[in-house]
C-alpha positions as CSV (number, residue, x, y, z in Angstrom):
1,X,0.0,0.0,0.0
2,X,1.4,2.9,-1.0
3,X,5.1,1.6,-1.7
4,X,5.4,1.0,-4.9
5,X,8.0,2.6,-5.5
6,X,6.5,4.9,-8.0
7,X,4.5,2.3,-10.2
8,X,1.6,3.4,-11.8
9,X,-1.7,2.5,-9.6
10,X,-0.1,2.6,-6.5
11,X,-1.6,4.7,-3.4
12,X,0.3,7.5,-2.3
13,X,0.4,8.1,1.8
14,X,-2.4,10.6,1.1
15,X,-4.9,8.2,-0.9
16,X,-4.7,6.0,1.8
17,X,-5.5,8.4,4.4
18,X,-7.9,9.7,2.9
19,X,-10.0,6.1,2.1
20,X,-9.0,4.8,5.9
21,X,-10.9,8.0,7.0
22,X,-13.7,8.0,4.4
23,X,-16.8,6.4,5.6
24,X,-20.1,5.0,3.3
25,X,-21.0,6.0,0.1
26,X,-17.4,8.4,0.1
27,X,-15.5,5.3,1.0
28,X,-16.8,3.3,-1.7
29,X,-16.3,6.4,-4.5
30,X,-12.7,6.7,-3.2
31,X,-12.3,3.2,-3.0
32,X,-13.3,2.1,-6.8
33,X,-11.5,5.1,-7.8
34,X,-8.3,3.9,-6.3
35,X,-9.0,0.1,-7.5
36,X,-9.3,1.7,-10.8
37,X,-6.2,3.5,-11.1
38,X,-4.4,0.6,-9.5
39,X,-5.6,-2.1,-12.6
40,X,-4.5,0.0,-15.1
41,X,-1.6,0.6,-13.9
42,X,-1.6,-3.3,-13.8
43,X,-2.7,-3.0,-17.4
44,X,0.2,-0.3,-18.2
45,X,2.8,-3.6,-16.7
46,X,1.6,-6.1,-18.5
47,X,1.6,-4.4,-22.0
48,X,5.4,-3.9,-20.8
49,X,5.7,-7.5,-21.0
50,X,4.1,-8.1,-23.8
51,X,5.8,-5.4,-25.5
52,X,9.3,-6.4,-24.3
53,X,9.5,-9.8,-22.9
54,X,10.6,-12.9,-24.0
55,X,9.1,-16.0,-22.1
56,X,5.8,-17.5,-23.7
57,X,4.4,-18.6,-20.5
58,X,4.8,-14.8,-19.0
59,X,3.5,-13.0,-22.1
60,X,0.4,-15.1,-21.7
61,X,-0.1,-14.2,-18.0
62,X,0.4,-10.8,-19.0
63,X,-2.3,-10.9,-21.7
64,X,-5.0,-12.9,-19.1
65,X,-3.8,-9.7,-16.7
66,X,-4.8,-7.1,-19.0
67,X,-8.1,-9.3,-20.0
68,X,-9.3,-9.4,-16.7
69,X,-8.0,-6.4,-15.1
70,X,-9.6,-4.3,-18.0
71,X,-13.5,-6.2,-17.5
72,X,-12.9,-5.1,-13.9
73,X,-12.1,-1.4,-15.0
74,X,-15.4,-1.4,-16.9
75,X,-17.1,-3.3,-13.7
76,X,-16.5,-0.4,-11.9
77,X,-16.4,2.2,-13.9
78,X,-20.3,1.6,-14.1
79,X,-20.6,1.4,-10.2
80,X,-19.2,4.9,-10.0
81,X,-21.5,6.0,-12.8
């Protein structure tokens, strides 16, 4: 949570302050905008992979990744609208 490094989708100190303080309908808005972020930043990875790596086992993870992480996106993309 929040030490990532730098990666994209990861919390920063202040995103998770915020949700651990957030109660109800603001805690789940904050929360499935985080979640969001954080799959496509999974997304953003696994294209790397796909993009760059060698190993055909890998590449197919990768591709499932950005499969089911981008359904998800949609998922709650909807719940927010």
């Amino acid at each position: 949570h929040g030490s990532g490094g730098g990666m994209d989708g990861m919390m920063t100190a202040e995103q998770m302050t915020a949700l651990e303080q957030a109660k109800g309908a603001a805690f789940d808005k904050l929360y499935l905008q985080d979640m969001i972020a954080h799959h496509e930043g999974a997304v953003v990875m696994a294209q790397q992979e796909i993009d760059s790596g060698e190993n055909p086992q890998v590449k197919a993870l990768a591709q499932a990744i950005i499969d089911g992480q981008t359904k998800e996106i949609a998922e709650m993309k909807k719940m927010l609208g």
